[in-house]
C-alpha positions in Angstrom: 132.3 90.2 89.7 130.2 93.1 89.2 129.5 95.3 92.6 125.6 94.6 93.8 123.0 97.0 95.2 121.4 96.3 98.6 118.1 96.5 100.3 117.9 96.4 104.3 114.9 94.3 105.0 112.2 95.0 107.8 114.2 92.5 109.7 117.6 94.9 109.2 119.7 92.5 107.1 121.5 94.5 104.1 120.6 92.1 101.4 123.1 91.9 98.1 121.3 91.4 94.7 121.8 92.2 90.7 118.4 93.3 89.2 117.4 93.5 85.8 115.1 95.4 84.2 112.2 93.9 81.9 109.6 92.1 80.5 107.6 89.9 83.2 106.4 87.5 84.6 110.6 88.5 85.7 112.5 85.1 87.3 113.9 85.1 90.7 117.0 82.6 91.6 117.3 81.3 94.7 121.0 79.6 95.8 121.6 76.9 97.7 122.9 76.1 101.3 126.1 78.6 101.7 125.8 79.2 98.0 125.8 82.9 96.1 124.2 84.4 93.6 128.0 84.6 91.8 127.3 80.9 90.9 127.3 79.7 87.2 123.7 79.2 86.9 122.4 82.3 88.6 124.9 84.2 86.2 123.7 82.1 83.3 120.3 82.6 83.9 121.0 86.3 84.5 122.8 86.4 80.9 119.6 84.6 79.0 117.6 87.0 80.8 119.0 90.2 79.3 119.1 88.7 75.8 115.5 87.9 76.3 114.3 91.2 77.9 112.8 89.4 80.9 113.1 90.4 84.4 115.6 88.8 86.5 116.9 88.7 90.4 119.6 87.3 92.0 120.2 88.1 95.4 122.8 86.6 98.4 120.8 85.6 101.5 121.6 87.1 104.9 125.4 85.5 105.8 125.8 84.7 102.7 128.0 85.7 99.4 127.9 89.6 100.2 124.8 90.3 102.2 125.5 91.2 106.2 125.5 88.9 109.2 127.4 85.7 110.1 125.9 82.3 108.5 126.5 80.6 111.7 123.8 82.8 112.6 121.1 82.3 110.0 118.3 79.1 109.6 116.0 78.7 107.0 113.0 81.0 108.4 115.9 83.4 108.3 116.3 82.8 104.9 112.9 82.3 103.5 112.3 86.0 105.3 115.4 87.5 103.2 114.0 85.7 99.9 110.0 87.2 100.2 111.6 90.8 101.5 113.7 90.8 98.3 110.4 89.6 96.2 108.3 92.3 97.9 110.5 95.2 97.5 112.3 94.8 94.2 110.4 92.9 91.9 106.6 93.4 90.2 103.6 91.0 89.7 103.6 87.7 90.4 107.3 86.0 89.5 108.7 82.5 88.1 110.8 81.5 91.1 114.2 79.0 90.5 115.0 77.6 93.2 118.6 75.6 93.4 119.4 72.6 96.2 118.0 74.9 99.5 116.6 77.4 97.3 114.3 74.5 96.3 112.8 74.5 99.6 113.0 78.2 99.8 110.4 78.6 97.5 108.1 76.3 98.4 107.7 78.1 101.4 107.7 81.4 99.2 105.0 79.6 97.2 103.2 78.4 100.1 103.6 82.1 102.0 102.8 84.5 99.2 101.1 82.6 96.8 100.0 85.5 94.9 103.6 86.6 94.2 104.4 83.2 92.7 103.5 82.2 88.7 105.4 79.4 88.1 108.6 78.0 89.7 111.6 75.4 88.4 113.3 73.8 90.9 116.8 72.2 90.4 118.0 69.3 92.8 115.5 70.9 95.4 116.4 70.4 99.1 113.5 70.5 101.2 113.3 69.7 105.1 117.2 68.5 104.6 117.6 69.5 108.2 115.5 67.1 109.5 115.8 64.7 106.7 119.2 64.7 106.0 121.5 66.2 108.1 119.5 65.7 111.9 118.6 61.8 110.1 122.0 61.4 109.7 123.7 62.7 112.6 125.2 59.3 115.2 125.0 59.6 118.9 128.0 61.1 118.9 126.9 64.3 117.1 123.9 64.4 118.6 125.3 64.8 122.1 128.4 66.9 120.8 125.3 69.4 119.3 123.6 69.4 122.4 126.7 70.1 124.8 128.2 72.5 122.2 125.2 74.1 120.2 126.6 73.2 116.8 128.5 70.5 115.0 130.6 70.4 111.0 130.4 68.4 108.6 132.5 67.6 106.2 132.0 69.3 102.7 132.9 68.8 99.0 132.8 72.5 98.3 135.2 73.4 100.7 135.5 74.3 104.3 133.4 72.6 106.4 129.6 73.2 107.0 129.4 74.4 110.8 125.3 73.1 111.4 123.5 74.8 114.3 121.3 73.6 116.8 119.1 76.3 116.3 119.5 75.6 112.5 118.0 72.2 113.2 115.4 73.1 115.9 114.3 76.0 113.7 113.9 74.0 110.4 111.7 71.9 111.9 109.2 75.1 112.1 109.3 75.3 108.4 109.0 71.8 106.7 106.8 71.4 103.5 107.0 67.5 103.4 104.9 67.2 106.4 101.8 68.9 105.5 99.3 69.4 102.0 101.8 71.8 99.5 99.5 73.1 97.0 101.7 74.5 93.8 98.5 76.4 91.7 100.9 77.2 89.1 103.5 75.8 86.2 105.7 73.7 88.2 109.2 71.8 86.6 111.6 69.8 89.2 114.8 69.4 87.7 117.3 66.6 89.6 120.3 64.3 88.5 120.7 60.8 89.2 124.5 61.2 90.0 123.5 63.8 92.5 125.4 62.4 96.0 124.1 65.3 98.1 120.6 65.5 97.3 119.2 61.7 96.1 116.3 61.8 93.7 114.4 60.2 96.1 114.0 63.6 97.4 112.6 64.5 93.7 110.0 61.8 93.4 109.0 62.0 97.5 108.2 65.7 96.3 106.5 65.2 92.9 104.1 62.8 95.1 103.8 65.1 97.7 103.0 68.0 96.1 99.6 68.9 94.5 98.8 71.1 91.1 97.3 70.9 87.9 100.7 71.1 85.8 103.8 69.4 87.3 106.6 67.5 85.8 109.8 66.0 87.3 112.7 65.7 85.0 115.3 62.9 85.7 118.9 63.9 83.8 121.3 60.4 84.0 124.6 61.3 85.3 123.9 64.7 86.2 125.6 65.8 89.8 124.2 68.1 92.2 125.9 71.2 90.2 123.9 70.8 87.4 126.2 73.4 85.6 127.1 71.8 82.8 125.7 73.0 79.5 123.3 70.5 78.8 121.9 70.7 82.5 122.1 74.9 81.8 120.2 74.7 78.4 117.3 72.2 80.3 117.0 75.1 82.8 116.6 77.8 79.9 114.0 75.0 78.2 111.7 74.6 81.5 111.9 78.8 82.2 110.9 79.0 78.6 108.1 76.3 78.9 106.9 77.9 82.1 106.8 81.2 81.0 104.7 80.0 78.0 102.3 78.3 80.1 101.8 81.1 82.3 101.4 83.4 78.9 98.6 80.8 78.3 97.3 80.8 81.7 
């Protein structure tokens, strides 16, 4: 692990990122749900970047990976703020934004908030409005009232300890939902999702591809891919839609 720069945003969080330096339109990853940017397709991207000479920016949101604050503190506005601060200061021209599980949702509201900074974006196993959808959807009685007495409840998680949710995680997300209202995506678009994927179903995917609205959108289905989709067949379909996007916006 390499050690990262950081930019303080306007809102005072010391962000963590890896930059590098060339050609654009330059690709921005956003991670997942207490994810990092140290993750194998934020590297791999990162790596196929540098052989290409293209731009590329990986970053840890606030309480996350190595940026500052506590995660238990954070919520998707939060997060969304870190991703356009980093967008703003350290990258030029409109970008190709990949966003992974939450990062999914991230930017689409990137997309929807700076629109002009946005020229095409992939989107693998994207999460969006999982506070409301799936976790508050999901919660029993039970952890509805222990959230309300005790302003947070965990769940259970495959990737190791578990995932302490907020009240003010849920309440906030609610503020920031993309499934609710029009989502117009002007620009190269490519959703990537497994159909092994237990955390985010492709359900999700389709509800999304009908949802959203733009002249150049495909969804991508991979049997038996989980919601890592780290393996190297799932990595080279990532490198194929960045490459497909970036040709389209080159033709744009």
């Amino acid at each position: 692990m390499t050690t990262p720069d950081f930019y303080t945003s306007p809102q005072g969080r010391r962000l963590a990122y890896h930059r590098v330096d060339g050609a654009g339109p330059g690709l921005v990853f956003l991670g997942g749900f207490k994810s990092d940017m140290e993750g194998t397709k934020a590297v791999h991207l990162e790596n196929w970047a540098r052989v290409q000479g293209r731009a590329f920016l990986r970053f840890d949101y606030s309480g996350h990976g190595q940026s500052s604050e506590a995660f238990t503190d954070g919520c998707i506005g939060d997060w969304a703020a870190d991703a356009m601060a980093v967008i703003d200061a350290l990258t030029d021209g409109p970008q190709i934004l990949v966003g992974s599980s939450m990062g999914g949702w991230i930017s689409l509201l990137c997309a929807r908030a700076v629109p002009a900074r946005v020229a095409g974006l992939i989107t693998i196993a994207a999460a969006p409005d999982f506070t409301e959808d799936s976790m508050w959807a999901g919660f029993d009685a039970a952890q509805r009232a222990e959230m309300e007495a005790q302003g947070q409840v965990a769940l259970p998680s495959d990737y190791g300890e578990p995932y302490i949710i907020t009240k003010r995680l849920i309440e906030e997300g609610r503020e920031n939902l993309v499934l609710r209202d029009p989502l117009n995506l002007p620009f190269p678009v490519r959703f990537l999702q497994g159909t092994a994927d237990t955390d985010v179903d492709m359900s999700v995917a389709l509800r999304l591809l009908d949802h959203a609205k733009g002249p150049d959108m495909r969804l991508t289905l991979v049997d038996g891919a989980d919601h890592r989709f780290s393996d190297a067949d799932c990595l080279a379909l990532i490198e194929t839609s960045v490459e497909d996007v970036i040709a389209r916006v080159g033709r744009g």
